[in-house]
N, C-alpha and C positions, 0 to 999 in steps of 0.2 A: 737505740734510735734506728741501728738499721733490722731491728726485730720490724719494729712497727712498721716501718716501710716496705718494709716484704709483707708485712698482715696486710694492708692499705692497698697493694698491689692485689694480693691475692682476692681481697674481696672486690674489686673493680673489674675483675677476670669472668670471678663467680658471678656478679651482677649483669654483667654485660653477657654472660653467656645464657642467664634466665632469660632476659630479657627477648634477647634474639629466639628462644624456643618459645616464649609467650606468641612475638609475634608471629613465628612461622605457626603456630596450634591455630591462632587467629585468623590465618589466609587460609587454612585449611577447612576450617569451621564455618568460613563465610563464601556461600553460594555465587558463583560467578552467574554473571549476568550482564546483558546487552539491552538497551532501549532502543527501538526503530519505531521511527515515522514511517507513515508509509498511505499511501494514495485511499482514499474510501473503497474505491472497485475492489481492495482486495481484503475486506474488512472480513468477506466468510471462510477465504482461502487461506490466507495468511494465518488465519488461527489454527485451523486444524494443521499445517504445515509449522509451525511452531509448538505445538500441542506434542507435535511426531517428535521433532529435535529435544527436547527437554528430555522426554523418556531417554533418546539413543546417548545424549549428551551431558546431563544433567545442568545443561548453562540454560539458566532464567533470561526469559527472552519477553521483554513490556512491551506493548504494542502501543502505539497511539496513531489514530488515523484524522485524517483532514485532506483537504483539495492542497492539492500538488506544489498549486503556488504560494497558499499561504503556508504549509509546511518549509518552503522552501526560504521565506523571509525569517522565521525562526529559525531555521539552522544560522543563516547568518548574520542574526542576532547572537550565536553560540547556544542556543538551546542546547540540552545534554545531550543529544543524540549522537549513539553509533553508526546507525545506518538507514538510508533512505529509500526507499522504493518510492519513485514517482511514478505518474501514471503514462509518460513521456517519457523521449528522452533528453530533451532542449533544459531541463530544469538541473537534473544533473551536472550536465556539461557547463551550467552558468555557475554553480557551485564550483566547481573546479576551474573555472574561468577568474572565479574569486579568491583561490585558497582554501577554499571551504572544503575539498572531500577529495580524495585519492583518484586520482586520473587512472591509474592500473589497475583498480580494482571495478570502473565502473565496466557495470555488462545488463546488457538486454535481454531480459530475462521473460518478456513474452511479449504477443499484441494482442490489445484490449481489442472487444467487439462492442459495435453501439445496438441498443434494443428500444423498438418501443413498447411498453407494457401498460396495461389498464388492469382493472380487478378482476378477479371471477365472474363476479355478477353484471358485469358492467355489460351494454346494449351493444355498444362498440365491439364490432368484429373486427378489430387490430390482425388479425390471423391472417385472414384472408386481403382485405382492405391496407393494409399497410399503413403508410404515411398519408393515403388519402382521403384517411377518417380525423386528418385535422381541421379538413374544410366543413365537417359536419358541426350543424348548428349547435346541436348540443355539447359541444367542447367548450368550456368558458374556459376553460386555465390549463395551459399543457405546461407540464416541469419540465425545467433542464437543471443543471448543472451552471453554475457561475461561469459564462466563458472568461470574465476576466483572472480565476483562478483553477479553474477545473479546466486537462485537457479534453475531459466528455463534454461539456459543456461548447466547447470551441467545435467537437466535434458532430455535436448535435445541428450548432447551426449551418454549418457546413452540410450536411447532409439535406436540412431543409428549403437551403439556398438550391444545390443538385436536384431539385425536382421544384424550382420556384415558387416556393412556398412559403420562404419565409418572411417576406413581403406582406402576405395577409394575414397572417396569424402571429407578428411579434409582438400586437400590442395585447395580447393574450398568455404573452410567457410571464412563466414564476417561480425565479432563482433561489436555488438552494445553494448554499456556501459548499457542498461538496455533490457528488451524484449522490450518494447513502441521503443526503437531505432532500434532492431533487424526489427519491423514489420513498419517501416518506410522506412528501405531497400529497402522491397520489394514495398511497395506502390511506392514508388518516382521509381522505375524498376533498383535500384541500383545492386537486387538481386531477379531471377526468382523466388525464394520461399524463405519461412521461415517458422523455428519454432516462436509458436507464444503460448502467451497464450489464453486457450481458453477461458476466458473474453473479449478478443481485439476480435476476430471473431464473438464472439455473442452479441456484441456490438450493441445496436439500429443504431450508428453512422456508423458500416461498413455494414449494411445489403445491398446487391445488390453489393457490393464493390470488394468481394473475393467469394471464396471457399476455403471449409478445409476438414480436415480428420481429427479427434480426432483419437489422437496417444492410443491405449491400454493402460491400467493401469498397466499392466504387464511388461510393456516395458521399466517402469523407477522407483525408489524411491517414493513412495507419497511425494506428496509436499503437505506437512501439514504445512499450517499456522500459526503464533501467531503474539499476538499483547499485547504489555506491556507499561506500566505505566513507565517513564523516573526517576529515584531517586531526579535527577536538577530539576526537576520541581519549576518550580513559581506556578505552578495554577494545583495542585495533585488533589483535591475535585473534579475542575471540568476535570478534566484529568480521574481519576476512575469513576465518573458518565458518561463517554462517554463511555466507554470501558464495562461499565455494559449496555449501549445502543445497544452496539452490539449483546448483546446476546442475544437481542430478536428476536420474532418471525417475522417481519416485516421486519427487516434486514435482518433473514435468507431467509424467501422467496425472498428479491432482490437480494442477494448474489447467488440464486439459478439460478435468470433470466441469469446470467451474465456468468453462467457457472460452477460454482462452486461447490462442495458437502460441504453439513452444518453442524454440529452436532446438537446435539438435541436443542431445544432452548427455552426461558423463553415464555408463553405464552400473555404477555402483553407490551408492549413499555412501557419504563419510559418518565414519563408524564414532 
């Protein structure tokens, strides 16, 4: 009897210790990876700056992008996400107002620029004319951005309220659920111009494509950036080490290509 019971032990020892190497072979074998939301404006940036990290780090990094606020009512439905780049910072801060994302990790991570842009081809000299070729007859549809979810979109009217304008030509605007929708408008000739961000304009992918006018800074709110850590998180470690990724100096200069103002930033890429 007490043979067997030393056999019965021994093999619960030996099971238990496969077992536990299965699963460590199995966390080993299975690529670590992070999901972010993340604002439309940074739909060209964010890729090639995720593109970077995956080589230096090998952690798989999902994008999904949408306007600020609707990304923001999904987090707080618990959607899967690690982390959020809004295109503000008020959306964040309501998320951590709710439980929903790490108050220590959120940081400003740039300010958006607002642009107006029309085609190539288009008759509109936006360049020179600015915002004063929205009074030209031939504009039947200018895009914005959803102000009730985009903060370009809030930012667009703002801007066309600062030169009193947007009085004559609201009943002429045509909302896209994010800017990336609003500057589709006008690509696809849904809508003669749009506000756009100016990431989408100075996009390697629209060069030859449009012309723009960088709207004055004076004309709207800064759209100051953040980007925060999700509370839900499954994978927080590497959730915070992407987000301390950002604050480098490397990200800030492609943040810079793309259009964006940067704050000051860490001298070295986390390796």
């Amino acid at each position: 009897m007490r043979k067997f019971a030393c056999w019965v032990v021994a093999l619960f020892v030996l099971t238990s210790a496969w077992v536990l190497a299965v699963d460590r072979a199995v966390d080993k074998e299975e690529p670590k990876s992070i999901t972010v939301a993340a604002a439309a404006d940074l739909s060209a940036a964010l890729k090639e700056i995720t593109e970077n990290y995956e080589k230096q780090t090998g952690v798989k990094v999902k994008l999904s992008f949408g306007a600020s606020g609707a990304l923001t009512q999904q987090i707080r439905n618990h959607a899967p996400f690690d982390v959020f780049f809004s295109a503000d910072m008020d959306y964040p801060r309501q998320l951590i107002s709710h439980g929903d994302a790490e108050s220590r990790s959120l940081y400003r991570y740039a300010i958006g620029k607002l642009a107006l842009w029309a085609p190539a081809d288009s008759p509109l000299d936006v360049e020179h004319k600015g915002m004063n070729i929205l009074s030209d007859p031939s504009v039947k549809k200018i895009a914005i951005a959803n102000p009730q979810h985009a903060p370009y979109g809030r930012a667009a009217v703002a801007a066309m309220k600062h030169v009193d304008l947007y009085e004559q030509v609201s009943d002429r605007l045509v909302l896209g659920e994010s800017i990336s929708q609003a500057a589709q408008f006008v690509e696809s000739g849904n809508a003669q111009v749009g506000f756009v961000a100016m990431s989408f304009a100075a996009s390697p992918a629209m060069q030859g494509k449009g012309k723009y006018w960088e709207i004055p800074a004076a004309a709207y709110p800064p759209l100051e950036q953040g980007v925060v850590v999700i509370k839900h998180s499954r994978h927080k470690r590497e959730a915070l080490a992407f987000v301390e990724y950002i604050k480098t100096k490397p990200v800030a200069d492609l943040l810079r290509r793309y259009g964006f103002t940067v704050p000051e930033q860490k001298e070295t890429a986390q390796k």
